[in-house]
N, C-alpha and C positions, 0 to 999 in steps of 0.2 A: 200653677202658683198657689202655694197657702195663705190662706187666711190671716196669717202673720206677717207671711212678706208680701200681702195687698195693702195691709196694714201701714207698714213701715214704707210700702214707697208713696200712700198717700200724705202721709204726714214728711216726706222726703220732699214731694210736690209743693205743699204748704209753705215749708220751710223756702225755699225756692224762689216762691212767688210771693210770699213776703219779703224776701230780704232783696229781691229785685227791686220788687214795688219801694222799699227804702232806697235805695239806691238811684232811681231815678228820682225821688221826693227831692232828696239833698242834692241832685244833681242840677236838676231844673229850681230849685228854691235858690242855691249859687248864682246860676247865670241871672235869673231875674231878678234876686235881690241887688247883687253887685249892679247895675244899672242906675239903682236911685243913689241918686246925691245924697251925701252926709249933709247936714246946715253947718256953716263957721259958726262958733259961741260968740264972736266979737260983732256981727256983722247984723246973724239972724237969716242970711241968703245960702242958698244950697252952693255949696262949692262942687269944680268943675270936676267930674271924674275922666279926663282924657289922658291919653298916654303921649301930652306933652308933657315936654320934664323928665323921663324916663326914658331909658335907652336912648341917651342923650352922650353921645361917642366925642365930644367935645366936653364935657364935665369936668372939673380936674378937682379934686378930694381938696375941701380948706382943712386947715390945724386944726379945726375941732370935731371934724370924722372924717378923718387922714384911711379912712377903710371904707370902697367902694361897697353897697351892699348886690350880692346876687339873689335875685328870686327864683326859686323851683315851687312852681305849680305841682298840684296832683294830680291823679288817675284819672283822665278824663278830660282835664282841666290843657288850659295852654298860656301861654307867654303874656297873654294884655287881659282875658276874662278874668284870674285868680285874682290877678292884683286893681283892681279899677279902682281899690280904696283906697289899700296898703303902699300900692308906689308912688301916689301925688302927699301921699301921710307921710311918708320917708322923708320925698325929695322937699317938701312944705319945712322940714326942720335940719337941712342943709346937706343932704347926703348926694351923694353921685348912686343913682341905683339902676340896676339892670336886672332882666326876665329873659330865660331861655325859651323855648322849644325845648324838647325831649322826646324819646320813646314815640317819636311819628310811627304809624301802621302805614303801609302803602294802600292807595283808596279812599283813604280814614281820615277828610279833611275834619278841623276843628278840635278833634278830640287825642289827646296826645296822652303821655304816660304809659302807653298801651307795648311798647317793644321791652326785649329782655330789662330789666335793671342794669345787669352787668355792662350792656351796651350805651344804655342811656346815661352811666357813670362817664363811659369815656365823652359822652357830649358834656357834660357839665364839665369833664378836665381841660378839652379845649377850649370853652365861653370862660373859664376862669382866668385860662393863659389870657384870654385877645383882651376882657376886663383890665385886668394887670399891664399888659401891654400899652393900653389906650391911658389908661389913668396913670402910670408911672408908680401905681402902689404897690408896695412889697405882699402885701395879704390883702384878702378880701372878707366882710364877715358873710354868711348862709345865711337865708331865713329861708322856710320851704313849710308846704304846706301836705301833711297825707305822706304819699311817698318822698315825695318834693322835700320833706322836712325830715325824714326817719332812712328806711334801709336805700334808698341815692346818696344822698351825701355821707353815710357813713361807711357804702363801699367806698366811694370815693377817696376816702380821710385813710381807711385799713387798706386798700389794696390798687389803690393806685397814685401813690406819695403825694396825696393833697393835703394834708398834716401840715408843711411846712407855707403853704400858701395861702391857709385861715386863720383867721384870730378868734372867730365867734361861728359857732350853729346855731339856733334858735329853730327848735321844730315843732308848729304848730300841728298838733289831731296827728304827732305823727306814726304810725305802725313800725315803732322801732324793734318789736322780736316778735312780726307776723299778727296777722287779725285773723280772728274767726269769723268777721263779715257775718256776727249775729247768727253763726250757724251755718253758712254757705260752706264753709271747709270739714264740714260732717255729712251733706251731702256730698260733696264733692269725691268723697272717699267712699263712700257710702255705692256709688252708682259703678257699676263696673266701665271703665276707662274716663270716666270724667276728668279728672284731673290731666289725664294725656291729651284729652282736648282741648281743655284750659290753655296747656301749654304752648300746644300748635295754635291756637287762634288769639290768645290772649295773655302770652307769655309775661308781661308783667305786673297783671294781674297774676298770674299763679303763682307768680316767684312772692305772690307778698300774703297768701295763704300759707298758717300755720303747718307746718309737716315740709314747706317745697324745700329742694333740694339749695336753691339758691339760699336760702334762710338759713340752713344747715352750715352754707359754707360762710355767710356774714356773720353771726351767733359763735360761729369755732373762736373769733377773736376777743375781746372784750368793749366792754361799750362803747369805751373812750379811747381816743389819743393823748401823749402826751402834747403840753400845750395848746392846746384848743378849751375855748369854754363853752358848754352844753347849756340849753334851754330848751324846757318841755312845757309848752302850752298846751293845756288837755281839759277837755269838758267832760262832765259825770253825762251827760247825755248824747254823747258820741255813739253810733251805731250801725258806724263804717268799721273804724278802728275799734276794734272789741278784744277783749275787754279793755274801756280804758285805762285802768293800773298796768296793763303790758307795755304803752308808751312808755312809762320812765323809763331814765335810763340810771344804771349805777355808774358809780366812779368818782374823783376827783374832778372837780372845777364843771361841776354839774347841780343844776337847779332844775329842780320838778315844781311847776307852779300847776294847780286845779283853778280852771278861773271860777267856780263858784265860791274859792274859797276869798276870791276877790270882791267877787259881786254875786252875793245867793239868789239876785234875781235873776239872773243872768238865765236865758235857756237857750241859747248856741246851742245846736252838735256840730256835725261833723262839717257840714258845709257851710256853715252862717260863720263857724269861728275861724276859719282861714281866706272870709270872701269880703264880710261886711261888720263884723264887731270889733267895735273901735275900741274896747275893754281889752280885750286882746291885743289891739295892736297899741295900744298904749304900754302892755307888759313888754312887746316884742322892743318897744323904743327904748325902754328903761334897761332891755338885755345888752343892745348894744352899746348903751352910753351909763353902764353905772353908774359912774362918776356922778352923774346931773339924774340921776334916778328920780321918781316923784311918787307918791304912793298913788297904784292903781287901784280905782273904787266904781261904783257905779256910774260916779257922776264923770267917770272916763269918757264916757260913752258921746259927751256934747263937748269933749275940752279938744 
């Protein structure tokens, strides 16, 4: 081996075990932040974060969100840890909402997102049917966080006729055309067969690395559907989803919000803004409900 390529694969290493070492930071800062209570501003006592209220199959949509919400968790993430803030925050201001599973590995309790995309689309097309079913609503809106908000639900929308079943996406940190994982898909390509490993052990994860083949085929489309309205909640210090300007998305009946440019104190990335920032989900509330919109600011954070 040269001196160049000892080089190149120690700095490949590097790269490697820093973006892992990130990767678990945000991963483990999710699970143990989402655990502490938010406080009520009325009360001053930490309100309950349980998944009573939520996936609640007796719910029926009142006239004023006549549209059931679904949650999609991300890469790692499952059905009750993503949301322990975002779905009593939902259901707290009158919504019927639900949280899937996805992308299970066989073995691989807890940690989900992990199977192809393509496949884990057709799990979100049947929880939309049984939603719809159960609540007697015509559409349902998205809110998804990672993959859960970016290339899932917009295979979904392009290739397997859910267009006609949503009113609203809202995707929170979401990787809507591939992440570079701060560099993990320059090694990846970099190592001879990595990426084929990726695939066989971690297929939806590879499928959300810039270059994958799945990417290729969701990207031939265009961003949007007709009818549906787009929302991109995205932080400058994201370092999952990289770069984060590749979250937006173009198109008609599409909003790109930065939340610093709501709250510049704001330091979310990747995992704090889709598990516990209520600056976020205060934009996420104002996606779904225009109408009653309220300006999100700092002081989001305690309303």
């Amino acid at each position: 081996m040269s001196v160049r390529e000892s080089s190149v694969r120690r700095r490949s290493l590097r790269v490697l075990a820093g973006t892992v070492s990130a990767l678990a930071l945000a991963l483990s800062f999710g699970s143990a932040s989402a655990s502490a209570a938010p406080v009520d501003a009325k009360t001053g006592k930490a309100e309950k974060t349980v998944t009573s209220g939520w996936n609640d199959w007796s719910c029926k949509p009142s006239a004023a969100h006549p549209q059931p919400v679904v949650l999609m968790h991300g890469t790692f993430g499952n059905s009750w840890d993503n949301w322990l803030v975002l779905a009593p925050y939902l259901v707290k201001r009158g919504y019927c909402v639900y949280s899937l599973d996805y992308g299970q590995k066989a073995g691989v309790p807890l940690f989900n997102g992990l199977g192809p995309v393509e496949k884990s689309a057709g799990q979100l097309s049947a929880f939309v049917d049984k939603v719809r079913r159960s609540t007697g609503a015509e559409k349902v809106d998205l809110v998804g966080h990672s993959q859960g908000g970016g290339p899932l639900p917009r295979y979904y929308l392009n290739f397997l006729d859910g267009a006609g079943k949503v009113g609203k996406l809202v995707g929170i940190a979401p990787d809507n055309h591939g992440t570079t994982a701060s560099g993990m898909n320059r090694l990846v390509d970099t190592v001879p067969g990595a990426r084929k490993v990726f695939s066989l052990t971690l297929p939806g994860v590879e499928d959300q690395l810039v270059g994958s083949e799945f990417l290729k085929k969701l990207n031939s489309k265009p961003d949007t559907v007709p009818g549906v309205k787009y929302t991109v909640i995205s932080t400058k210090y994201d370092e999952i989803a990289t770069p984060y300007t590749s979250q937006f998305l173009n198109g008609p009946d599409v909003r790109n919000v930065v939340l610093q440019d709501l709250c510049k104190l704001d330091i979310s990335e990747h995992a704090a803004i889709g598990t516990i920032d209520r600056v976020a989900f205060h934009e996420v509330a104002n996606a779904l409900d225009p109408a009653h919109a309220t300006p999100t600011t700092c002081a989001s954070a305690i309303s």
